[in-house]
C-alpha positions as a Python dict, from the first residue, in 0.01 Angstrom:
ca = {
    (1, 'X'): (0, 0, 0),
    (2, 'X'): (-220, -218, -189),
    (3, 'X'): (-403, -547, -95),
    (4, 'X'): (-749, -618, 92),
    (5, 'X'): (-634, -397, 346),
    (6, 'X'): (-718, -94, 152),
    (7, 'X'): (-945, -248, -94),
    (8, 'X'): (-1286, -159, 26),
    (9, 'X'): (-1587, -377, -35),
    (10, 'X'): (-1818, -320, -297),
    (11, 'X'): (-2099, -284, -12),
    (12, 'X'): (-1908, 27, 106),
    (13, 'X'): (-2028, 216, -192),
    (14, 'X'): (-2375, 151, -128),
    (15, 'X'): (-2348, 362, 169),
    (16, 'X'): (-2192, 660, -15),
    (17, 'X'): (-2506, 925, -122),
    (18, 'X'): (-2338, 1095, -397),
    (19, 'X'): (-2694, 1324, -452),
    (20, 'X'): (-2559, 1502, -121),
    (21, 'X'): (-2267, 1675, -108),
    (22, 'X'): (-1975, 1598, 107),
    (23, 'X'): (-1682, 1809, 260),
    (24, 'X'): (-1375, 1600, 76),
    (25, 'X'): (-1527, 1550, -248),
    (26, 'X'): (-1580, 1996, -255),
    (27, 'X'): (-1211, 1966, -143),
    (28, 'X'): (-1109, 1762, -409),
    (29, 'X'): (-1322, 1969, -633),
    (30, 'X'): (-1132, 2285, -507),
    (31, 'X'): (-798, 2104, -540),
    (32, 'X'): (-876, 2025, -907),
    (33, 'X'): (-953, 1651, -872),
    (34, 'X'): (-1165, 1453, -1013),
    (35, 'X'): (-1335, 1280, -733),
    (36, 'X'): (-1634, 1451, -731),
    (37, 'X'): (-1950, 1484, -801),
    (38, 'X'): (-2188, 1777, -956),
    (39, 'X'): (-2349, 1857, -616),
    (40, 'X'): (-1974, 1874, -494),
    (41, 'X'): (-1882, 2106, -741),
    (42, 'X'): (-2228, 2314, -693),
    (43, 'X'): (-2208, 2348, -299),
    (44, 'X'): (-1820, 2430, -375),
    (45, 'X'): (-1913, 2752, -640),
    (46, 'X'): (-2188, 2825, -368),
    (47, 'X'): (-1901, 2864, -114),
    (48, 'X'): (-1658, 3032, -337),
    (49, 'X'): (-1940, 3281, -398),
    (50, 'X'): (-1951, 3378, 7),
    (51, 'X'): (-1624, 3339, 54),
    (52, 'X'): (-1386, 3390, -253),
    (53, 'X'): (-1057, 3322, -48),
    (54, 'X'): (-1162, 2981, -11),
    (55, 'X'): (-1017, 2771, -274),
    (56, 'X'): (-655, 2973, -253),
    (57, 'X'): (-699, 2835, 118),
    (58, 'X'): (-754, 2543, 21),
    (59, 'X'): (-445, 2481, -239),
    (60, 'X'): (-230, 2650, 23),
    (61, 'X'): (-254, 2442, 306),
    (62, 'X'): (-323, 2110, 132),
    (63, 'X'): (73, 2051, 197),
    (64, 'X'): (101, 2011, -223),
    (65, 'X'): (423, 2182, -362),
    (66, 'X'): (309, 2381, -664),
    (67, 'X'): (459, 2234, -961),
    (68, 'X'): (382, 2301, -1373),
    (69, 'X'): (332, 1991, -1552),
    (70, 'X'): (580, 2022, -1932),
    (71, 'X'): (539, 1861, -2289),
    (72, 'X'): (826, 1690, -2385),
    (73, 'X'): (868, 1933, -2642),
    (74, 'X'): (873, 2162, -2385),
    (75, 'X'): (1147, 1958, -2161),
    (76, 'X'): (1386, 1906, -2461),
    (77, 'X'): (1387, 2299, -2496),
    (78, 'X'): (1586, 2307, -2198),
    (79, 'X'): (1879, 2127, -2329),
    (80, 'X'): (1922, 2414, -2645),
    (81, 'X'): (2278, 2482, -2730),
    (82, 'X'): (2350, 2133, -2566),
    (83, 'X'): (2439, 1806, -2661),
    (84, 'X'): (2216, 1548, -2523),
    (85, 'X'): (2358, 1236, -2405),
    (86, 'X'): (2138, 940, -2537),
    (87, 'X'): (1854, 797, -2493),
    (88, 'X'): (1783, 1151, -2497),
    (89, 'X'): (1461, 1284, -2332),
    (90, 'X'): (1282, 1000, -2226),
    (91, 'X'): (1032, 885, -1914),
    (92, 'X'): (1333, 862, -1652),
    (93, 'X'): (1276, 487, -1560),
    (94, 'X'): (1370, 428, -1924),
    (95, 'X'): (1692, 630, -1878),
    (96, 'X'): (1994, 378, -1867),
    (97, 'X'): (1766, 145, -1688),
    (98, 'X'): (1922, -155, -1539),
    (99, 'X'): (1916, -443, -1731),
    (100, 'X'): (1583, -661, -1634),
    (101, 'X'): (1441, -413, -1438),
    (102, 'X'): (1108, -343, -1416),
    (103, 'X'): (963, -16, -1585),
    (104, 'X'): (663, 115, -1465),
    (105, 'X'): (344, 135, -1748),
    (106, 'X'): (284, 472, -1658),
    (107, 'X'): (538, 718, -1575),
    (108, 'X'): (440, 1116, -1511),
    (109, 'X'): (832, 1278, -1544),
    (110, 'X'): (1008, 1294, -1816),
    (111, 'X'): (1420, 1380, -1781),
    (112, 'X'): (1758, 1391, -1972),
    (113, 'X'): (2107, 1456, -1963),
    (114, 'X'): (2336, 1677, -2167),
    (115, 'X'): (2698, 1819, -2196),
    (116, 'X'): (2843, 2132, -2348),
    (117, 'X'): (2934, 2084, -2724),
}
């Protein structure tokens, strides 16, 4: 969802004190984001260091399936020994798309499709 809605004001940030550190960003920190800040990431190690469970906790119950991001090198591997159909491996809105459909500029998963020789 987009729009002013969710679009907060550039006054909001005045009220955010990055130089303390705050609960979510030393989640995200934990979680491997990158909305944090140093004292996020130093008040995160100085939990880890009490309690070294922590982060595992933390990726666990965040809800996230676990998932290994592949090369397209790596993707086209798969399809060894078979005969990929064209376009070949390609970002999957550019797949057969539809003809005047919109293709996102940035696309994370990469796909194909192949048959036995």
């Amino acid at each position: 969802m987009t729009g002013p809605a969710t679009t907060p004001e550039p006054a909001a940030h005045q009220n955010i004190d990055t130089s303390v550190p705050h609960s979510a960003r030393t989640w995200n920190y934990w979680l491997g984001g990158k909305d944090n800040d140093p004292v996020d990431e130093e008040a995160g190690d100085a939990y880890t260091a009490v309690f070294p469970g922590i982060v595992t906790i933390a990726r666990s119950s965040s809800g996230a399936v676990p998932y290994n991001l592949r090369t397209v090198k790596e993707i086209t591997a798969f399809f060894d020994g078979l005969e990929l159909v064209e376009p070949g491996v390609v970002p999957v809105t550019q797949w057969r798309p539809e003809p005047g459909s919109p293709t996102p500029e940035i696309i994370a998963a990469h796909g194909g499709l192949a048959r036995k020789p």
